[in-house]
Structure formats: C-alpha cells, structure tokens
N, C-alpha and C positions, 0 to 999 in steps of 0.2 A: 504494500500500500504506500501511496506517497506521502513524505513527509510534510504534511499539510501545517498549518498555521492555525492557532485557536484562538480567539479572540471572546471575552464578552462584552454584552451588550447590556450596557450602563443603568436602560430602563429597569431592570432587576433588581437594581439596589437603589432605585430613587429615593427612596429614605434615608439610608447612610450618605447619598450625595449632599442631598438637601443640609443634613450637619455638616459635615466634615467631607468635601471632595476630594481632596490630594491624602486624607489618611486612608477613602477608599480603595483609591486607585492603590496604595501602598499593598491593601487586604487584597488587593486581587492580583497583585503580580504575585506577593509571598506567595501565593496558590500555585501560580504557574503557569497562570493564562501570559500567551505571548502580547497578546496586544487587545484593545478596547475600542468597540464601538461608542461613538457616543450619540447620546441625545440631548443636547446640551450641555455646556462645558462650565460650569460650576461659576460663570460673571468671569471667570480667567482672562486676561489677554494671550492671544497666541502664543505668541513670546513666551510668557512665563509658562502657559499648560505646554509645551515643548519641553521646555528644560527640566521639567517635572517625570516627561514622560521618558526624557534619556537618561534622568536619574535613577529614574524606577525598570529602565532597560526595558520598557514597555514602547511597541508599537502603535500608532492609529489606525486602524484595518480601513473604518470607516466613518460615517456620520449620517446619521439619521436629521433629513432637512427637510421642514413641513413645506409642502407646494407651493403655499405663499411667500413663503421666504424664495424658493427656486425662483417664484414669478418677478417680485418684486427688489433683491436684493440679492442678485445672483453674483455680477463682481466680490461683492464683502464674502459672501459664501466660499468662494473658490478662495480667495488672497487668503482666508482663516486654513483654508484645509492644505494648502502651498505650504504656510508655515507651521502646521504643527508634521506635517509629511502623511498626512490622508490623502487616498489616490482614490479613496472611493469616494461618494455621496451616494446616500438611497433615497428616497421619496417615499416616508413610512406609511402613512394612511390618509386615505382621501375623506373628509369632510363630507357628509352623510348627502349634502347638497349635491354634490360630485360624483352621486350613485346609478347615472340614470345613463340609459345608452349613448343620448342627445351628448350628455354632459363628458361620457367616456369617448367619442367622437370628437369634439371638440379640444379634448385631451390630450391625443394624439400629435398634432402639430406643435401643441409647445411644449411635451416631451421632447419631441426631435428638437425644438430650438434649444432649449436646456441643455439637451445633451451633446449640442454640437458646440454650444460653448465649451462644454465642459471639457471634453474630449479634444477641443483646441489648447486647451490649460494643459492638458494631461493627466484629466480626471473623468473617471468612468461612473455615468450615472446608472444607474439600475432601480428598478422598480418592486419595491416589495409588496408582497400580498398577503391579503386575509382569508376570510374564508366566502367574503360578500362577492370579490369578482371572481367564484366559480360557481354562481347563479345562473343559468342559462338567460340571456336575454331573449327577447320574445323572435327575434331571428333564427332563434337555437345556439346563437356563440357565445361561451364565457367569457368576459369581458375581461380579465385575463388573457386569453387569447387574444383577443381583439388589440389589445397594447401594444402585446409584442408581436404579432402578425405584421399592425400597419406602421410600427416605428420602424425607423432604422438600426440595422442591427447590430451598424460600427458605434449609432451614439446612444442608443437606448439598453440596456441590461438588463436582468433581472436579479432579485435577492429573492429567491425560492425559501417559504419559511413550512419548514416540513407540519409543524404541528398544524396548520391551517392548511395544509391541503391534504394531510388526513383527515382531518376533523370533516372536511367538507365532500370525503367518499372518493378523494381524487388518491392515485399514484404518484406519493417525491418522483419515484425512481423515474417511470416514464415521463414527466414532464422535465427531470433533466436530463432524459435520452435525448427529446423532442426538442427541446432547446441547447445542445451539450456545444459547449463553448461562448454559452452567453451568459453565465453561472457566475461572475465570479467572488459571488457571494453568496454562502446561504445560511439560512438560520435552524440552526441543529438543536431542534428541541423534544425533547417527548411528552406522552396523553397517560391521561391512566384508565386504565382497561377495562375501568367500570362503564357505568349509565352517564355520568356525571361528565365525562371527559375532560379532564380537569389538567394544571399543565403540572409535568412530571419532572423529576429530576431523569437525567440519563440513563438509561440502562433501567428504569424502575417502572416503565410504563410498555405501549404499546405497536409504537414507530417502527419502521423497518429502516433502525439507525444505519444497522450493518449492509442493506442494500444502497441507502443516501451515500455511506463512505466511501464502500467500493466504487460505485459510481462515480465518485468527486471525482479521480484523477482522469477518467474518461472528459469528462467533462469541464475539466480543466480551474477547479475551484480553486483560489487563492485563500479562501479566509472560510472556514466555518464557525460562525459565530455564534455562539452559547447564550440564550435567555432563554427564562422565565417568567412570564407574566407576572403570573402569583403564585406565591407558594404555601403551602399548609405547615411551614416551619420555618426559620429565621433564614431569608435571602441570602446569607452568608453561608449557614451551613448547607441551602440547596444548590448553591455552584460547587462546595467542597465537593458536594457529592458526586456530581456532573461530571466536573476535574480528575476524579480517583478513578471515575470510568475508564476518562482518556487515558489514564496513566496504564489504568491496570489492560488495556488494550494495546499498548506498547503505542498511545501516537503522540505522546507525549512524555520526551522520556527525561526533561530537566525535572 
C-alpha cells in the first residue's frame, strides 16, 4: 500500500480550538497525524499559524472555505493558503438555498472560475460532499455527478467523504474508480453498524475503510483526512482511537 499522508480535520475538535488553538494542534501532532485540515485558523495570521505549524512539524493538507468566501474573497483565500503551504482548498457544504438543480446548474460555472484561479496559484480546489447531492434530481442525476460531470477536470476536484456516501447507499470505492485521479483528497471516516448510523471512530464501525485505502493509490490520493462529526466520547480520545488504527495497520509508522 502507498505511503499515504494523514491528516485531521480541525472541525473534530472545534471545542478544544475554540480554547486553546496552537495547544490543539500541539495534541494532535503528539498523536501523529502528519498534517491538519483546517476550518478556520484560530484569528492566527498566516505568518505566525506557519511557524506554528513547522514547529509542530505538522503539514497543511488543506482548508475547508465556505462558497462565499471562494465567491467573494478569493485573492485573500489563496495568499493565506501560499503562506501557510496549503495546496489544497475544499468547498465544505452548500447553504440549504444552494440545494436545488437550478441552483446546482448555476454552480457549475463559478466552480470552474474558482478553480481556474486556483489552479493558476497552484492550488487544487475540490468539492466535498454530503449525503444531500446523492439525491436523485428529478432528471435522474445526482447532483454530485452533475458537479463533477460538467466542471473541468484540471480545475474542479473532489474530496470524497466516505461516511456520507455510505450513509446515502452509495459505493466510496466505485465512485473513486469512476472519478480515480480526481481524488486528491478524501475524508476517511466510519458509521456505526446500528439503526442510528452514527459517526464512528476507525476500525469500530461499518465503512469498507480497507477497500477506500486500497483504492487510494489507484486513484492517486495525496491526503486522507480523518474527522469526526460527533463523537459519543471526548474528540481527543476519538482521533487517538482513529490514529492506533492507522498505526496498528502499519500506514503510519512515526
């Protein structure tokens, strides 16, 4: 299996940010996550969240930036992610307004312009999903599909977030067959096997993590990033658990 990159995703431990940012990031390198998504950067200026992050020998895998910000303040977006050495940006979730075919249409075009900014920077935007755009819309197309159908494929990506396209009856696996090399990000999370499907730590639920991993290298994944929505025990000790996975699967072996 290839030596992939692990990164979490910051939203996990919004409470520990919200006190203390830079002691968090401290808790999650000691772990041995390689690098951090984030979702906002703790009021830091670049600058300093950089030199934080070379301190802590931690990478920026990515950054989770709400549509609005892409529409509106897309130069400040990139110049932040230039300096702390983020090569990705995702586009986390679309505003319930933004649900509609009309609206997923319209979508499309200024994905492409975003992403041809982006990709002129040197930065790969990708699209991450829930479990709303694999609703059929009333043409029959999951609107999901419809993004990455009519984007372009050098500036639009995807961040495949496995627990939401299980939860919604869909295959991780084949949908990064079906997209394999547009990947280069995805979010590596598990369900729990009951009624409830609830989000899981690693290895403790029901994901077919070990077909999403073997796939990655086919499919050419740079970062598999680790969250949690919620957890039914302390956000801290549900990454440990996540982490011991990766360990005790040999793909993380600092």
């Amino acid at each position: 299996m290839a030596n992939f990159q692990f990164s979490l995703q910051l939203f996990t431990l919004r409470e520990e940010t919200e006190k203390d940012f830079v002691g968090t990031l401290e808790k999650v390198a000691k772990l041995g996550y390689q690098g951090v998504e984030f979702a906002g950067y703790g009021g830091l200026p670049a600058g300093q969240l950089k030199n934080e992050l070379d301190r802590l020998r931690l990478k920026a895998s990515s950054s989770h930036v709400p549509i609005a910000m892409l529409e509106n303040e897309l130069d400040q977006v990139i110049e932040y992610q230039q300096i702390i050495g983020s090569q990705h940006i995702a586009c986390p979730v679309l505003p319930a307004e933004r649900r509609t075919k009309e609206a997923y249409n319209e979508l499309i075009p200024i994905l492409n312009e975003i992403g041809r900014r982006c990709h002129e920077s040197g930065i790969t935007l990708s699209y991450h999903n829930h479990d709303f755009e694999l609703i059929e819309l009333d043409n029959g197309k999951k609107p999901l599909e419809l993004l990455l159908d009519e984007t372009n494929p050098e500036w639009v990506k995807a961040e495949f977030d496995v627990y939401w396209l299980t939860k919604a009856g869909e295959d991780p696996v084949q949908w990064l067959k079906r997209y394999e090399g547009r990947t280069p990000l995805v979010h590596l999370k598990d369900m729990t096997t009951d009624g409830e499907m609830f989000f899981a730590e690693l290895g403790t639920g029901g994901v077919n993590l070990d077909g999403v991993l073997n796939q990655g290298e086919q499919s050419n994944v740079e970062w598999f990033v680790v969250e949690q929505d919620r957890s039914r025990r302390s956000p801290l000790e549900s990454i440990e658990i996540s982490m011991n996975y990766l360990k005790n699967k040999q793909l993380i072996t600092n």
